[in-house]
N, CA, C and O atoms as a GROMACS GRO file, in nm:
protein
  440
    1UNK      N    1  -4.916  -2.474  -5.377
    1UNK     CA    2  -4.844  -2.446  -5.254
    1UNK      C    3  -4.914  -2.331  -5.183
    1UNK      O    4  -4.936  -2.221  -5.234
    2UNK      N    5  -4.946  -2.365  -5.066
    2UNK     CA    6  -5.022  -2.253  -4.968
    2UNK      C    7  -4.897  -2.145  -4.875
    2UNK      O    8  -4.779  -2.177  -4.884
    3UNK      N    9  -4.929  -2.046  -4.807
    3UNK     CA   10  -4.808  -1.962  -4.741
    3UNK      C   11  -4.784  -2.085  -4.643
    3UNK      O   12  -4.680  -2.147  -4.663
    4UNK      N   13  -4.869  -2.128  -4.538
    4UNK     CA   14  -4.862  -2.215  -4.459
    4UNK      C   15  -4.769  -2.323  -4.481
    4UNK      O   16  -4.756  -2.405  -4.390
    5UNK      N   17  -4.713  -2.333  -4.568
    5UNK     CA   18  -4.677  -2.496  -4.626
    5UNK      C   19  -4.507  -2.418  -4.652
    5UNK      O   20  -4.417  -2.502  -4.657
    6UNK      N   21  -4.469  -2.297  -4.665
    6UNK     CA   22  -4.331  -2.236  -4.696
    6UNK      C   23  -4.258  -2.259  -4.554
    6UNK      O   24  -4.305  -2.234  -4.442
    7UNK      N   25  -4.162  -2.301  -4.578
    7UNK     CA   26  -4.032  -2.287  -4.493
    7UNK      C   27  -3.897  -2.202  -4.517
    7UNK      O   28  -3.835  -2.210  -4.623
    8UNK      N   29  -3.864  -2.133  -4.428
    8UNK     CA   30  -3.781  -1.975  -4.456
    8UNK      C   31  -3.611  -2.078  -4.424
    8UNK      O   32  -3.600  -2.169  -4.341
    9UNK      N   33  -3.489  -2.024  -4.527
    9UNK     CA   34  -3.445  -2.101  -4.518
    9UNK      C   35  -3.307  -2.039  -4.375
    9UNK      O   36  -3.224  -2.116  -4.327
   10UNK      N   37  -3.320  -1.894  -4.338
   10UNK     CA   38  -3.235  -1.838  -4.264
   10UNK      C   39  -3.276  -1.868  -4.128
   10UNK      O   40  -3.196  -1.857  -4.036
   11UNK      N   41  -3.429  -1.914  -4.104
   11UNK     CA   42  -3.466  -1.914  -3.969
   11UNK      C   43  -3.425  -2.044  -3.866
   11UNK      O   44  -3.437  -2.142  -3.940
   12UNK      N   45  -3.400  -2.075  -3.783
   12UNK     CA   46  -3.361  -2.182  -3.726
   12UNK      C   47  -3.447  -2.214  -3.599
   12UNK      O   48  -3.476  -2.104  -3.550
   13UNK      N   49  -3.484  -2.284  -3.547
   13UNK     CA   50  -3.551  -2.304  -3.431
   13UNK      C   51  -3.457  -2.292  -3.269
   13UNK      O   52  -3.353  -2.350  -3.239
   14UNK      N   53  -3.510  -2.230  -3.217
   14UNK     CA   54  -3.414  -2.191  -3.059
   14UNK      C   55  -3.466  -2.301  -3.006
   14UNK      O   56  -3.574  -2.358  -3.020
   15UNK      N   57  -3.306  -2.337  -2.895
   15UNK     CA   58  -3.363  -2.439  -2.808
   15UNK      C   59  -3.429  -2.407  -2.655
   15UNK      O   60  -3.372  -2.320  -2.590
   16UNK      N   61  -3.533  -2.468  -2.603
   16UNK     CA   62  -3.562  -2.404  -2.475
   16UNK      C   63  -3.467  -2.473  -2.387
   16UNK      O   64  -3.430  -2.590  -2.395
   17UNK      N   65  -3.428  -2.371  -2.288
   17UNK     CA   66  -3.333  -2.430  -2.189
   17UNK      C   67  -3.391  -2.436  -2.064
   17UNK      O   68  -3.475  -2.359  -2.019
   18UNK      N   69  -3.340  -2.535  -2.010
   18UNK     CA   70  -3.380  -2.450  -1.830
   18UNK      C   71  -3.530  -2.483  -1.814
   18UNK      O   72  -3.563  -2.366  -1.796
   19UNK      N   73  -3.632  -2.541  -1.808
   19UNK     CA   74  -3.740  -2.529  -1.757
   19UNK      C   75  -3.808  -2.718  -1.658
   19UNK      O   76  -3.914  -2.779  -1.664
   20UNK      N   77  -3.744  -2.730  -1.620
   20UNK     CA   78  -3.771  -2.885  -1.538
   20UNK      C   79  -3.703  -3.033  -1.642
   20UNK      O   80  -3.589  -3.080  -1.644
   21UNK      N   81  -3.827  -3.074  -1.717
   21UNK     CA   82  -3.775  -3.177  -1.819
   21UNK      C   83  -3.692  -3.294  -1.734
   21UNK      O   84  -3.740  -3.344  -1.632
   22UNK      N   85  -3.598  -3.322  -1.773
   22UNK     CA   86  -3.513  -3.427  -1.763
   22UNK      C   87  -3.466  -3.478  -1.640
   22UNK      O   88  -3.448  -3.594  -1.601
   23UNK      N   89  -3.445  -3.341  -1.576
   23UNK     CA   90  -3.372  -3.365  -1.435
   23UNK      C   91  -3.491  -3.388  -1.330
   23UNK      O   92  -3.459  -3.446  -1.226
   24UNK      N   93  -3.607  -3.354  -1.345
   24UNK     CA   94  -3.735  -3.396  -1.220
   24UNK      C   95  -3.659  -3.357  -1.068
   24UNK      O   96  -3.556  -3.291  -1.050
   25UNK      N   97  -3.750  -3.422  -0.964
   25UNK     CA   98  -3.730  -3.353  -0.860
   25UNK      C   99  -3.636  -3.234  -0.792
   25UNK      O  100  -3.679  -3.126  -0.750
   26UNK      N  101  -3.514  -3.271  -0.790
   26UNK     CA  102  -3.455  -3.120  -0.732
   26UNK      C  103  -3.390  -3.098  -0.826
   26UNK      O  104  -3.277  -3.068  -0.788
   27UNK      N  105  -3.400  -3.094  -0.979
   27UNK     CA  106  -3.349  -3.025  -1.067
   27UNK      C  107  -3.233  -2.998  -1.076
   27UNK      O  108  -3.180  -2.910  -1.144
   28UNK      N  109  -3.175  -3.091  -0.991
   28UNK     CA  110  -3.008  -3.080  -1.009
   28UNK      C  111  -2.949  -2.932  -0.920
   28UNK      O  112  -2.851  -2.859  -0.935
   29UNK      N  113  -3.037  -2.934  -0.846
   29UNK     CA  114  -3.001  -2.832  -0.695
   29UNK      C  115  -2.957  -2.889  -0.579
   29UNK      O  116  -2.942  -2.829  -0.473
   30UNK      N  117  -2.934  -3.015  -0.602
   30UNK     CA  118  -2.902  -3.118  -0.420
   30UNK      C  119  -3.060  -3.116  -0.377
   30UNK      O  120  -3.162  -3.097  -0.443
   31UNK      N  121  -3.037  -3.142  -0.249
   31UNK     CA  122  -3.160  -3.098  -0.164
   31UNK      C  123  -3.186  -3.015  -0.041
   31UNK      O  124  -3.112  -3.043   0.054
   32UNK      N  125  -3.264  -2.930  -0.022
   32UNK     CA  126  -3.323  -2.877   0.099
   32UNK      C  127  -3.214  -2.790   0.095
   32UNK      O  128  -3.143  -2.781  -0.006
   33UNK      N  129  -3.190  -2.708   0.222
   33UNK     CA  130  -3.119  -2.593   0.207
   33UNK      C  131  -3.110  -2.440   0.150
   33UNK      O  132  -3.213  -2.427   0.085
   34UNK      N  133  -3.063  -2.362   0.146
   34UNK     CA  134  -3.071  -2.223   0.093
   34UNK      C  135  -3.008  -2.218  -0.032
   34UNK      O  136  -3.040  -2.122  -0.102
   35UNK      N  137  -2.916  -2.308  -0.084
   35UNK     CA  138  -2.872  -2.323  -0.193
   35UNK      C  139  -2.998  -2.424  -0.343
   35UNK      O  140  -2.983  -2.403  -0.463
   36UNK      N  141  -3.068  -2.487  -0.305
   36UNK     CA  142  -3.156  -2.546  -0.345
   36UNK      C  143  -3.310  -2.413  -0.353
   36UNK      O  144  -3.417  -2.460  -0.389
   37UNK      N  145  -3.306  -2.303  -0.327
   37UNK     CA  146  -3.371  -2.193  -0.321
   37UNK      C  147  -3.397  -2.128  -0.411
   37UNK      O  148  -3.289  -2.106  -0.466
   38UNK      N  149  -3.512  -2.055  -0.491
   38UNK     CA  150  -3.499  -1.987  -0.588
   38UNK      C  151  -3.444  -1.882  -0.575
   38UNK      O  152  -3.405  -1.892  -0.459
   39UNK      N  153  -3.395  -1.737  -0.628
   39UNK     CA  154  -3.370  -1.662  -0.565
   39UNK      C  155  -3.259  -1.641  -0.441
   39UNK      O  156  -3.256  -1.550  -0.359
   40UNK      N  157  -3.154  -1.775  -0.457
   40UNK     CA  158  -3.084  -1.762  -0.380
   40UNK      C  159  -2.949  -1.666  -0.346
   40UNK      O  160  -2.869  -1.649  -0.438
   41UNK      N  161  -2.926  -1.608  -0.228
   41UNK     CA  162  -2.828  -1.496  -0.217
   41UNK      C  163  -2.719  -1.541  -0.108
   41UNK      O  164  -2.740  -1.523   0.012
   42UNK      N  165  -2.648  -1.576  -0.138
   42UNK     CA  166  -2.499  -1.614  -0.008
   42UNK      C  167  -2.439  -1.483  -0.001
   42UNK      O  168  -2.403  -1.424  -0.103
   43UNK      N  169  -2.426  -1.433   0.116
   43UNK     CA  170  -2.346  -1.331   0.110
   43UNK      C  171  -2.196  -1.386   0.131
   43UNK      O  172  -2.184  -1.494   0.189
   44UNK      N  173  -2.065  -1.308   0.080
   44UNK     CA  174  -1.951  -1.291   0.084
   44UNK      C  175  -1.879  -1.342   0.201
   44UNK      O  176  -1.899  -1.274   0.302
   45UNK      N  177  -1.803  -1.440   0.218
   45UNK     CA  178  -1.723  -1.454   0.350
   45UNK      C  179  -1.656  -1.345   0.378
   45UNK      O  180  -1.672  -1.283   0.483
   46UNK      N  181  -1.607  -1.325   0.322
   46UNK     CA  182  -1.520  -1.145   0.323
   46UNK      C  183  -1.618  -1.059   0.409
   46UNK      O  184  -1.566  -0.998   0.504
   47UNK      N  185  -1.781  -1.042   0.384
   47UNK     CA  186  -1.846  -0.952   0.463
   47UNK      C  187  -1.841  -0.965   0.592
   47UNK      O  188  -1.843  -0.872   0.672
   48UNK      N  189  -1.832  -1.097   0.621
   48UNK     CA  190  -1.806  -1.176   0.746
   48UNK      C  191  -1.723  -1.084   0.833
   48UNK      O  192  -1.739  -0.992   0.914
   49UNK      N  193  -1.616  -1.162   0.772
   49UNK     CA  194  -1.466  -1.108   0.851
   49UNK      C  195  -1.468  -0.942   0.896
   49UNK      O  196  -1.434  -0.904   1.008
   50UNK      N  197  -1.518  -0.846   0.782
   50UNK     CA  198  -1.503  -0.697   0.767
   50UNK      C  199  -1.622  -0.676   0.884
   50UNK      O  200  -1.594  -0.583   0.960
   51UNK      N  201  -1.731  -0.735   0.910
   51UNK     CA  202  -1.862  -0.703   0.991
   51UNK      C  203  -1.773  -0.710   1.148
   51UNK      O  204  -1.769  -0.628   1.240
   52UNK      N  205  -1.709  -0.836   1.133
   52UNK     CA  206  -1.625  -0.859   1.314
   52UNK      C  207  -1.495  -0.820   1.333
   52UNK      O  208  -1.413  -0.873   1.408
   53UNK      N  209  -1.476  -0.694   1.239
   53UNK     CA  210  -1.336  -0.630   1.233
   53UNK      C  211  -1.361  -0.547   1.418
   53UNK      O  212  -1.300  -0.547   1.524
   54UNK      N  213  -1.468  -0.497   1.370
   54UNK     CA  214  -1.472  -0.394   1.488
   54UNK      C  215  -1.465  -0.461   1.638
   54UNK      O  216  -1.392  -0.416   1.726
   55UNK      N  217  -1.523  -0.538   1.649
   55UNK     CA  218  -1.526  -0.626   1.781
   55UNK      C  219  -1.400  -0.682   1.805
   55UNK      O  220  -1.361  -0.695   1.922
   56UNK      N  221  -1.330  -0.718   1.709
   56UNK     CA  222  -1.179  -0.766   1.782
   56UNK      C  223  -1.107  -0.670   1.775
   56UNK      O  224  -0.989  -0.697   1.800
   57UNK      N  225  -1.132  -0.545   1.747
   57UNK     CA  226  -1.036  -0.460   1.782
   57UNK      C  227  -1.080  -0.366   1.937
   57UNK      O  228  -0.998  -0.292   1.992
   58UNK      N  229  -1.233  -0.389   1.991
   58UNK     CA  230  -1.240  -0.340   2.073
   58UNK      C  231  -1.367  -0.203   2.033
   58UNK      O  232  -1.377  -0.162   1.917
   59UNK      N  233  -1.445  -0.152   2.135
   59UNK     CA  234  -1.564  -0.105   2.118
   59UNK      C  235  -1.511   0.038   2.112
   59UNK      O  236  -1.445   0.087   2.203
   60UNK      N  237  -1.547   0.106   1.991
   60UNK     CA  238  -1.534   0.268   2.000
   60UNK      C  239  -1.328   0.249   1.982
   60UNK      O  240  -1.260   0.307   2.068
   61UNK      N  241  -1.256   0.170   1.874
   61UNK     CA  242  -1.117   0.152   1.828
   61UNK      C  243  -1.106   0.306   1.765
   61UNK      O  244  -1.186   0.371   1.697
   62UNK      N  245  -0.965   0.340   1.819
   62UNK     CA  246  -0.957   0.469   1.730
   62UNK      C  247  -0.908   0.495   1.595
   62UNK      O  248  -0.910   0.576   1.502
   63UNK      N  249  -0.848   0.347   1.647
   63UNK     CA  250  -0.775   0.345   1.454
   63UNK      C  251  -0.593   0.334   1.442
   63UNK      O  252  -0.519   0.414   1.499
   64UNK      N  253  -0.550   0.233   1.369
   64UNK     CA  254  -0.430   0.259   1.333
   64UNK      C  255  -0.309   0.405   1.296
   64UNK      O  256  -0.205   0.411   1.231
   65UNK      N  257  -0.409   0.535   1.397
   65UNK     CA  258  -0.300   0.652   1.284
   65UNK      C  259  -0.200   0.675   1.388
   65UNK      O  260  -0.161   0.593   1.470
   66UNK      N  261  -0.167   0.788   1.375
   66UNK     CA  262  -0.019   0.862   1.385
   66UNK      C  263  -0.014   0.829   1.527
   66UNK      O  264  -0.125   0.830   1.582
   67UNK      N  265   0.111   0.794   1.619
   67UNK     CA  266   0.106   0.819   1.777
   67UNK      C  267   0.228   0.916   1.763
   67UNK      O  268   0.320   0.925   1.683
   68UNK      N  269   0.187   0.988   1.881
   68UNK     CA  270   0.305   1.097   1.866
   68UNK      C  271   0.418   1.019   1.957
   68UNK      O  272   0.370   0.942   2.040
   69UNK      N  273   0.587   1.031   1.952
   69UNK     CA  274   0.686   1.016   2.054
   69UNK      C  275   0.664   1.120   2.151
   69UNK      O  276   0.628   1.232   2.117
   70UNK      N  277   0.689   1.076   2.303
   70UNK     CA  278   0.710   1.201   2.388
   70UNK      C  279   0.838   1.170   2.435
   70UNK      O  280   0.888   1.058   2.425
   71UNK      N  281   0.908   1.299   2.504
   71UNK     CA  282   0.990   1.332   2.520
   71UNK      C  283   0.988   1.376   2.639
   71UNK      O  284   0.948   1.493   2.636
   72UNK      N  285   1.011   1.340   2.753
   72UNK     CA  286   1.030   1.404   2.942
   72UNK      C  287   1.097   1.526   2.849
   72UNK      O  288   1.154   1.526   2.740
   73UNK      N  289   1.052   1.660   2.975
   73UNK     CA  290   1.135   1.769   2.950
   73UNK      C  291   1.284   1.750   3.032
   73UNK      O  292   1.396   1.797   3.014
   74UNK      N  293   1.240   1.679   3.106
   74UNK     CA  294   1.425   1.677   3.218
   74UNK      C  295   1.536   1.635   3.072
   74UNK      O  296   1.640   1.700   3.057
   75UNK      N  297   1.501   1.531   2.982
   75UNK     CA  298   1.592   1.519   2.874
   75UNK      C  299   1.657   1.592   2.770
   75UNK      O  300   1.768   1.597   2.718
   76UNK      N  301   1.497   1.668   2.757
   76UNK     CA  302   1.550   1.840   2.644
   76UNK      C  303   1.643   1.883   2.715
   76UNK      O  304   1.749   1.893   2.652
   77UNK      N  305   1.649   1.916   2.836
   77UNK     CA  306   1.711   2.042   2.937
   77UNK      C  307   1.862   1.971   2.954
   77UNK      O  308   1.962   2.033   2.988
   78UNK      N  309   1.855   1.802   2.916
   78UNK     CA  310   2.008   1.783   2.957
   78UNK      C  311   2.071   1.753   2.822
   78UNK      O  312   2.189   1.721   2.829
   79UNK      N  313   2.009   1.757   2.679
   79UNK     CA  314   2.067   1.758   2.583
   79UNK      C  315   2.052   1.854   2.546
   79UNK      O  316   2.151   1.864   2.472
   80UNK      N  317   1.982   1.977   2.534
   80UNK     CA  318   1.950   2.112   2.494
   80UNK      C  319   2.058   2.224   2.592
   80UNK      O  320   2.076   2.234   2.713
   81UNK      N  321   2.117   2.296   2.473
   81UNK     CA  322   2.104   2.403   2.585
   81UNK      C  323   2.048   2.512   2.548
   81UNK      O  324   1.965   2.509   2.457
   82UNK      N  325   2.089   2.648   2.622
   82UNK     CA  326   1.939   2.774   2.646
   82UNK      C  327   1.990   2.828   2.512
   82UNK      O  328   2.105   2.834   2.469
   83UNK      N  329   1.840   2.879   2.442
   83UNK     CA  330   1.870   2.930   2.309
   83UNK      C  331   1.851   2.820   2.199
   83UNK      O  332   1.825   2.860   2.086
   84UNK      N  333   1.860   2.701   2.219
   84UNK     CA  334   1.870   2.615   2.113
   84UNK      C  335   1.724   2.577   2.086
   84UNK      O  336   1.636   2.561   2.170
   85UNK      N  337   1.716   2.564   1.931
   85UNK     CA  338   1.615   2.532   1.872
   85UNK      C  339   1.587   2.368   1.909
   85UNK      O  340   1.679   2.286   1.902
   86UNK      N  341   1.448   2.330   1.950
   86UNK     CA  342   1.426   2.180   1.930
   86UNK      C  343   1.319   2.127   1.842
   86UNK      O  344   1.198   2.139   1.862
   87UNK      N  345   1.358   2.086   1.774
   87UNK     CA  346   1.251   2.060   1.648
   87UNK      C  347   1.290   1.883   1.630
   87UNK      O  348   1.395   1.831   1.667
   88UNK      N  349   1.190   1.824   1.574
   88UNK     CA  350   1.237   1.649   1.564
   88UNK      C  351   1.295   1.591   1.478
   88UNK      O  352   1.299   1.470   1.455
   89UNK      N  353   1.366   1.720   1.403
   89UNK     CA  354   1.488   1.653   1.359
   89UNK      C  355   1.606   1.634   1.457
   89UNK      O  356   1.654   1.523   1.482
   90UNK      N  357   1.650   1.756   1.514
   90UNK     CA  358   1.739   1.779   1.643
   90UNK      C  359   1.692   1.662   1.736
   90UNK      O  360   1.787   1.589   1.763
   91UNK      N  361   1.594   1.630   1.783
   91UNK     CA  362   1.561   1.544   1.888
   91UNK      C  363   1.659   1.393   1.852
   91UNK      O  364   1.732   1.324   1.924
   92UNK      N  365   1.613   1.383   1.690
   92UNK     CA  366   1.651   1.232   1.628
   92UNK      C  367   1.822   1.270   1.639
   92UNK      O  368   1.878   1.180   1.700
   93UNK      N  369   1.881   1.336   1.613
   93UNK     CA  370   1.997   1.354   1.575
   93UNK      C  371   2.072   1.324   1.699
   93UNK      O  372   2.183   1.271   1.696
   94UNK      N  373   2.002   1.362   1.826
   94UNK     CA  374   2.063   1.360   1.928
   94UNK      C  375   2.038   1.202   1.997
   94UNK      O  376   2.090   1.151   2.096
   95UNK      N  377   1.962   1.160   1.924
   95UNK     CA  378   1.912   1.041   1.958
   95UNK      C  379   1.791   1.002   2.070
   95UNK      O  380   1.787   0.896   2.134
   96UNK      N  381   1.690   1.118   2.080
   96UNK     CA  382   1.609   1.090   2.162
   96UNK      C  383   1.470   1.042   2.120
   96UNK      O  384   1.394   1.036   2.216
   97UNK      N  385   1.424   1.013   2.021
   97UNK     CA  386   1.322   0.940   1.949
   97UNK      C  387   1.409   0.908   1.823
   97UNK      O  388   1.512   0.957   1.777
   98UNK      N  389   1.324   0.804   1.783
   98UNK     CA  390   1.363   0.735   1.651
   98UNK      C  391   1.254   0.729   1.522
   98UNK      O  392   1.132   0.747   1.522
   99UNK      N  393   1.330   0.700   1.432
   99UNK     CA  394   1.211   0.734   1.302
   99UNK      C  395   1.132   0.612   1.268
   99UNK      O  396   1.189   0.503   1.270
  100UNK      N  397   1.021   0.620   1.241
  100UNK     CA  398   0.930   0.489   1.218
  100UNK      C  399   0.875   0.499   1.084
  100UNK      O  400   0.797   0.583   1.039
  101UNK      N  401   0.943   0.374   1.012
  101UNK     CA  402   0.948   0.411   0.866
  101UNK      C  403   0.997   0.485   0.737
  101UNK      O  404   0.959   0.514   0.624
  102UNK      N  405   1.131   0.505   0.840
  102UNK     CA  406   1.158   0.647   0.764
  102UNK      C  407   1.153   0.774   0.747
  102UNK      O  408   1.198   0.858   0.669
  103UNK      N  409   1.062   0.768   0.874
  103UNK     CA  410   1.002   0.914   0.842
  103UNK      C  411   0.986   0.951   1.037
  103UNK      O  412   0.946   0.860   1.110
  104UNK      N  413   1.017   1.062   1.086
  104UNK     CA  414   1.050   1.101   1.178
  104UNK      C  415   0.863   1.086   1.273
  104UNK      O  416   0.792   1.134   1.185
  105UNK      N  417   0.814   1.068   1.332
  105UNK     CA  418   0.709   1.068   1.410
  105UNK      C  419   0.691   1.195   1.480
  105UNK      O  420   0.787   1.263   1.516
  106UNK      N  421   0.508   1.246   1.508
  106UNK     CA  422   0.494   1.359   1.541
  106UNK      C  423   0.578   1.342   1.724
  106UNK      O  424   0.579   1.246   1.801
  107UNK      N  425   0.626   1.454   1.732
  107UNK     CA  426   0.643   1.501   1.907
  107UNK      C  427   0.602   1.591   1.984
  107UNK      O  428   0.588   1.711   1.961
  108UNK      N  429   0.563   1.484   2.153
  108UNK     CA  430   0.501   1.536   2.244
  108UNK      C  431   0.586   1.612   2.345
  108UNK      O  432   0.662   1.532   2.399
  109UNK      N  433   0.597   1.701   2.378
  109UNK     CA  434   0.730   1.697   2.502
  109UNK      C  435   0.637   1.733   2.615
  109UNK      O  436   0.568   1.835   2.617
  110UNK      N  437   0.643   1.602   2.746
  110UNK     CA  438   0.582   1.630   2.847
  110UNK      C  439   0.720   1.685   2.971
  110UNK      O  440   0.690   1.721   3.085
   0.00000   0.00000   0.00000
């Protein structure tokens, strides 16, 4: 018996995967197209949508935050009187802005 002629009994042979063989021409990619591509990259529909956020909201959008309530001063002066504190709780209480969400909104008094 030569070394050449020994067979190891833990070793097993790997199978090759993946390299043309069986399937021939488009390898089971369809045809033509960017998907049939090596190296192919689809970007995200999601990127889509998030890229044309800005355009349907309008050029230079400031954004969903806080708007303040205003308040005419002729209204303070006819629910207020002299000396009295106005703060936006008092405003709400008296009923001249309302709370959005629960939670009282900043105030403008023009």
């Amino acid at each position: 018996m030569q070394f050449h002629n020994l067979k190891s009994k833990s070793r097993k042979r790997k199978k090759t995967v993946g390299r043309g063989g069986k399937r021939g021409k488009t390898s089971g990619r369809g045809t033509k197209g960017q998907k049939a591509r090596a190296g192919r990259k689809i970007r995200p529909e999601v990127r889509d949508f998030i890229k044309r956020v800005p355009k349907l909201r309008g050029y230079r959008f400031k954004g969903l935050g806080k708007k303040s309530e205003t308040v005419p001063l002729t209204k303070v002066e006819k629910y207020f009187s002299a000396g009295e504190t106005v703060t936006p709780s008092a405003l709400w209480e008296k009923g001249l802005i309302k709370k959005r969400g629960g939670v009282l909104p900043p105030v403008a008094i023009l």
